[in-house]
N, C-alpha and C positions, 0 to 999 in steps of 0.2 A: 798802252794804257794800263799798265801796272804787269803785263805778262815781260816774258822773256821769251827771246828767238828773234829772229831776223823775217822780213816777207818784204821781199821787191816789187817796189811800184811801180805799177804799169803804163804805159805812155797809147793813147790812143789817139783818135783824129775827134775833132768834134761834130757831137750827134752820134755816133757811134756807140753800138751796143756792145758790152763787155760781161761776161758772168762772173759773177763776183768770186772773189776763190776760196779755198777751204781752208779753217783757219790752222797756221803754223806755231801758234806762238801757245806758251804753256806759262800756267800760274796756282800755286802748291792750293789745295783746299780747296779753290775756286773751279765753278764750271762756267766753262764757254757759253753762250747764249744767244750770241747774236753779234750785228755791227751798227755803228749809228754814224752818223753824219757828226755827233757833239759828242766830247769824249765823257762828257758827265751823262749821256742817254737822253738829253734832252731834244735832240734833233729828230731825224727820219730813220727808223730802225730798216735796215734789210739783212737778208741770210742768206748763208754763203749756198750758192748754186742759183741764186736770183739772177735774171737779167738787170743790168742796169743802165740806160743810154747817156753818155758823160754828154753834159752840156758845158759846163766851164771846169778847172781844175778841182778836185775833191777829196777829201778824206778818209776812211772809215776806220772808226776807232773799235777795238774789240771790245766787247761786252759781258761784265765777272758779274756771278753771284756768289754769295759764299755758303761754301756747301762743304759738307761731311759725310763721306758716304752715299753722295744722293741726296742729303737732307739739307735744307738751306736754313742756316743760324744768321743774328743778328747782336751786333755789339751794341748795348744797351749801357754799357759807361760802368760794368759791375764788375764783378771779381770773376763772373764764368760768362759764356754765353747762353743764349736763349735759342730753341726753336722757335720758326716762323709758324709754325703749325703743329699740332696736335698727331699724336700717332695715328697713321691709318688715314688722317684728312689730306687732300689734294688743296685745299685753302685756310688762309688763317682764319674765315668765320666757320668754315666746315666744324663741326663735331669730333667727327673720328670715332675711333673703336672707344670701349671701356672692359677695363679690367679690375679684377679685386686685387685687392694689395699683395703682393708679392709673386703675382700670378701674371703669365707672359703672353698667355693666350685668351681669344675671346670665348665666349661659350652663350650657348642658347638660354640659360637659366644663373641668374645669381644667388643660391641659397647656401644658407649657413649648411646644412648638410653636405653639400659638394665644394666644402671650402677648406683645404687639408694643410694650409699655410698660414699659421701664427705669427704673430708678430714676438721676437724674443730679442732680437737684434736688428741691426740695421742692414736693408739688404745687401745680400752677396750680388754680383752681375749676372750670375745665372737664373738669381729670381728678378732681374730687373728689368719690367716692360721695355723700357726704352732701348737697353742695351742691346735684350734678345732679338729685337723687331729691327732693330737700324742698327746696330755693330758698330764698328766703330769704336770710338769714344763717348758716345754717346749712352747719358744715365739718367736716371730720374732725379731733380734736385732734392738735396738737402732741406732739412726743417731752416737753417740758414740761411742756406740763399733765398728763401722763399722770404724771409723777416728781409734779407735786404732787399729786394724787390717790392715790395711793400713798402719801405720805409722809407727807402732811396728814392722811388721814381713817384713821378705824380699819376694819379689813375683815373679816367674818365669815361662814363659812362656812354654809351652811343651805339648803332647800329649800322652793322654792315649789310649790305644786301639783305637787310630785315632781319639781321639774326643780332641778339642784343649782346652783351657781354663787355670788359673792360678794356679801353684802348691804355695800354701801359707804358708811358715814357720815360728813358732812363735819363740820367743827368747829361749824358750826350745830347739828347735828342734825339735818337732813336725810340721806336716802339713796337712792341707786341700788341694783339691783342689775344685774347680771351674770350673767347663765346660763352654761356651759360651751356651749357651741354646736360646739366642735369645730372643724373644720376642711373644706373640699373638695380634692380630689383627686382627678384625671381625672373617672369619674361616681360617684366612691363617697364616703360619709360618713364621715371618721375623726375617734375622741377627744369623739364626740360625748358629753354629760353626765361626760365624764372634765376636761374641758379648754377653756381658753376664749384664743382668739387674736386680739386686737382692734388693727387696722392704724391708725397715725397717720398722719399727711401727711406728717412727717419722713423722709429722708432719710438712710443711715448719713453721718457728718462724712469718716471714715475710709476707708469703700469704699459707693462711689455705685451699685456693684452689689447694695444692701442697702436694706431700709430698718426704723425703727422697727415694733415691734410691741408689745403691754404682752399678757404669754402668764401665766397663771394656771393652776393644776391644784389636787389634795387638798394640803396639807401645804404650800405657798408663800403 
């Protein structure tokens, strides 16, 4: 199902219980996941060390997500890929951490006083949340990709498990979404599920004391 490697199939009597075996087969970027009955995931998922009692002849097809590092990206039909989720979130409606621009780590307080990273250029990798945190290839977009994300895909408002923010679909068919995550501010949480403020690498062209942001709310 899209890997490589050889796995011999097993012949057993029927009714007979079988543990399903561990998977051999390998596919670049992608991680292993699982097995399913339907090679599109649509069938009975099981994992390898399960029991399973064959009643008639069967399948199991391996099961990819695509991942980078551990991180799992989604082709949205653009010129780069997209994260599934937010640094620091285990879900795409999760929040995750927040950070000040150019800054890689979180902190208890967001104040201009403890903020010793200007914006002058556009960042290097070693000021770039994304990079420093997941490794990789993995970077903060461009003021670019952010206008084609925007522009390209259609974006719709809706809630996941209660947490509001934009379901983003690219000219494929695929989608992200975006939670409203709000903002920080000294140690307090603002515009949380109202609003969503997500920093690119860019630099304002105009005043280097700025930089790109792509800020969503209700109604925009």
């Amino acid at each position: 199902n899209g890997g490589n490697g050889v796995m011999s199939s097993v012949t057993v009597k029927e009714n007979e219980s079988i543990t399903i075996a561990n998977n051999l087969f390998t596919r670049p970027v992608y991680n292993f996941i699982g097995w399913n009955t339907k090679a599109d995931g649509s069938g009975i998922d099981f994992q390898s060390g399960a029991s399973l009692v064959v009643t008639e002849n069967i399948t199991l097809y391996a099961q990819w997500k695509d991942m980078t590092n551990g991180h799992e990206y989604v082709d949205l039909g653009l010129s780069v890929m997209w994260a599934t989720t937010n640094i620091g979130a285990a879900r795409p409606e999760s929040y995750g951490d927040y950070y000040a621009w150019g800054e890689t780590a979180t902190k208890s307080e967001y104040r201009q006083d403890n903020y010793y990273i200007w914006p002058g250029s556009d960042l290097y990798s070693s000021y770039d949340a994304a990079h420093v945190n997941w490794g990789g290839n993995w970077r903060m977009p461009t003021k670019a990709e952010f206008e084609e994300l925007r522009d390209r895909c259609s974006w719709k408002y809706m809630k996941i498990s209660g947490t509001p923010g934009y379901n983003v679909t690219g000219p494929n068919g695929n989608s992200i979404f975006l939670p409203y995550a709000g903002n920080k501010q000294y140690d307090q949480s603002n515009n949380v599920g109202e609003a969503g403020y997500y920093w690119s690498k860019s630099s304002d062209e105009d005043s280097r004391n700025f930089a790109y942001k792509l800020y969503m709310n209700v109604g925009t």
